[in-house]
N, C-alpha and C positions, 0 to 999 in steps of 0.2 A: 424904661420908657412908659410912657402915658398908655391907654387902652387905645385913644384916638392913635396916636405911633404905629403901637403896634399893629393896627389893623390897615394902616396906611402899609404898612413895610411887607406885609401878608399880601395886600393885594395885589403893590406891584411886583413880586416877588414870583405869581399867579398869572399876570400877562409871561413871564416866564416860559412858564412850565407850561400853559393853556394858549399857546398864539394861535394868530387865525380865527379860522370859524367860530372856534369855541368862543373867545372874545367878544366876538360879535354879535351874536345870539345871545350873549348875557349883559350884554351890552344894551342889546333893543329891549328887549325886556325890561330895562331898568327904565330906558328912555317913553317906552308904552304905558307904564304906570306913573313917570313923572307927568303925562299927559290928562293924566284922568283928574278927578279932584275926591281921590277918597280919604286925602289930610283933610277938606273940607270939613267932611262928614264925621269925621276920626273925636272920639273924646280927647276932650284939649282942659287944659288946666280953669277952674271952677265949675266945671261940669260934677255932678254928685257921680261916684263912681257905684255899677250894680253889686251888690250883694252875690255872692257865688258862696257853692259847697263842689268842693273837686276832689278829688283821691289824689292823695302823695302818693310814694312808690310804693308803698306798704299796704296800699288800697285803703287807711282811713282818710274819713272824709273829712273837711277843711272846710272854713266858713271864714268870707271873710267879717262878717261881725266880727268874730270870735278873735281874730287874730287883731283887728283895732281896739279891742279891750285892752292889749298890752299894750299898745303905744301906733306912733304911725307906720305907715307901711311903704315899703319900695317894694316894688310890682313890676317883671319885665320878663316879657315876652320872648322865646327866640324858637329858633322853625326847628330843630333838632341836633341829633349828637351828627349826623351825617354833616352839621356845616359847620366847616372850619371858621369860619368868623363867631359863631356863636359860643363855640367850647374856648376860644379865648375871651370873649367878652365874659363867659362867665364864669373864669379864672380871676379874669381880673375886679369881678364882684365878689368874687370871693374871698381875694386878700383885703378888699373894703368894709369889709362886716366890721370890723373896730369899731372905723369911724363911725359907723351908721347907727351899732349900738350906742356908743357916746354918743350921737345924737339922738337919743329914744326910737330909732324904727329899726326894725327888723327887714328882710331881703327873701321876697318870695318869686322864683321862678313861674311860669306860667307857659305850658309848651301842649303841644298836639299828637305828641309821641305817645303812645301808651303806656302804663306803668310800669310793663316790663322796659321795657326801652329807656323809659326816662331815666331809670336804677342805674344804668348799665351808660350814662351820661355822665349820672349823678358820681358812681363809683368812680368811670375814667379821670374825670375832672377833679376828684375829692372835694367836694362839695357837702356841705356841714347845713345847707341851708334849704327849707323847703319848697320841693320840685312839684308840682300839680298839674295833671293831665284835664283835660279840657278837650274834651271826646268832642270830632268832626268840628273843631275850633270854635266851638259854640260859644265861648267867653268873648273870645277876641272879632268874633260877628257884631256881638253884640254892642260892640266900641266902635266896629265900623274900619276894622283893621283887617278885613280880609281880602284877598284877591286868587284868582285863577294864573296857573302859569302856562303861559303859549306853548304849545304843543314841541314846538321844536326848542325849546326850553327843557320840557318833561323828556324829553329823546335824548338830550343831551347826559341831565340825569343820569337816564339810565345806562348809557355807555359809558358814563362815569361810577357806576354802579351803585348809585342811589337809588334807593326804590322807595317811594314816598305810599303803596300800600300794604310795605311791611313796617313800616315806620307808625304811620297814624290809623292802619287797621281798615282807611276806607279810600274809594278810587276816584277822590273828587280833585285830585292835584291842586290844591287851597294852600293857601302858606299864609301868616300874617306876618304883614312889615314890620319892620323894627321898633317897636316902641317899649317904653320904661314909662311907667308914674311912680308920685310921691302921693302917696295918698292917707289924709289929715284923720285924725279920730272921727271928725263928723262925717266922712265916707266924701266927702270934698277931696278935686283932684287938683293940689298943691303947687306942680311940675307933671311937666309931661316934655315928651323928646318922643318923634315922632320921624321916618324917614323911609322914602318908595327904596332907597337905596340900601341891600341888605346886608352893604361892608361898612355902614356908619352905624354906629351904636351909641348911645347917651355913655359919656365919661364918667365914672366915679368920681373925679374931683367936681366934675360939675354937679352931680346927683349931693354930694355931701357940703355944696357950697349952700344948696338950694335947702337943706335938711333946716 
């Protein structure tokens, strides 16, 4: 199955398991931030993309200059190892790295977990590709990808046993929405996939169409 499939067959798989309240609550949620206009403001494709230094899981630090000296780059976002939609999305970046190498970019993650955490992502998933923390989402602020989650959203969470300030180290409940770029040697954003909804994800055959 495709990445788009599988995350279709996860979700309704999830009304399942989660009816009711629960649904509904992640539900409005979804439908409160389709409301707003932070795709507006969101870095979108020909925007120059910022320069960053972030720690992989190993604590050395990453540039992305450094990284567009070897070629272009695929850059993508996801909120933690706690979300089932994202440890599959980034399985299935993961058996895409071929194509992506043939096509000259490399596959860099981009999350708000801390480096312990992201390791222990990176290990579950096996993951070959590198992971970089982005303390209090300050990366993804800065693209205009962040948002607050409603309260009874964060309660849901936590009865689901997610705890989002053992995850990202701080008590601001911040998540950034789903976004992927391709981004060019001249720091130019090539592609972008962008969505308030956090069970859609940018496709690998799409990302490697756009390569």
């Amino acid at each position: 199955m495709t990445l788009t499939e599988q995350l279709k067959e996860y979700a309704e798989n999830s009304v399942k398991r989660h009816p009711g309240a629960a649904q509904d609550i992640m539900k409005s949620a979804i439908d409160a931030l389709e409301a707003t206009d932070i795709l507006e403001g969101a870095t979108k494709t020909g925007d120059s993309f910022p320069n960053f230094t972030l720690p992989n899981v190993k604590g050395e630090q990453v540039t992305l200059e450094a990284l567009l000296k070897e070629g272009r780059v695929v850059l993508t976002f996801y909120r933690g190892g706690w979300c089932p939609y994202c440890n599959i999305a980034l399985k299935a970046l993961q058996n895409a790295i071929p194509e992506f190498k043939a096509k000259g970019a490399q596959l860099i993650a981009i999350t708000p977990e801390t480096p312990d955490n992201s390791l222990t992502t990176k290990e579950k998933n096996e993951l070959d590709f590198q992971v970089l923390t982005s303390e209090n989402n300050e990366l993804a602020r800065s693209l205009g990808l962040i948002y607050q989650l409603p309260e009874d959203l964060v309660a849901l969470y936590t009865k689901f046993g997610i705890d989002l300030l053992q995850s990202q180290g701080n008590e601001a409940n911040e998540l950034p929405i789903a976004a992927t770029y391709i981004i060019g040697q001249d720091g130019k954003v090539t592609y972008h996939f962008l969505a308030e909804d956090y069970k859609l994800r940018a496709d690998p055959l799409d990302i490697i169409a756009a390569l």
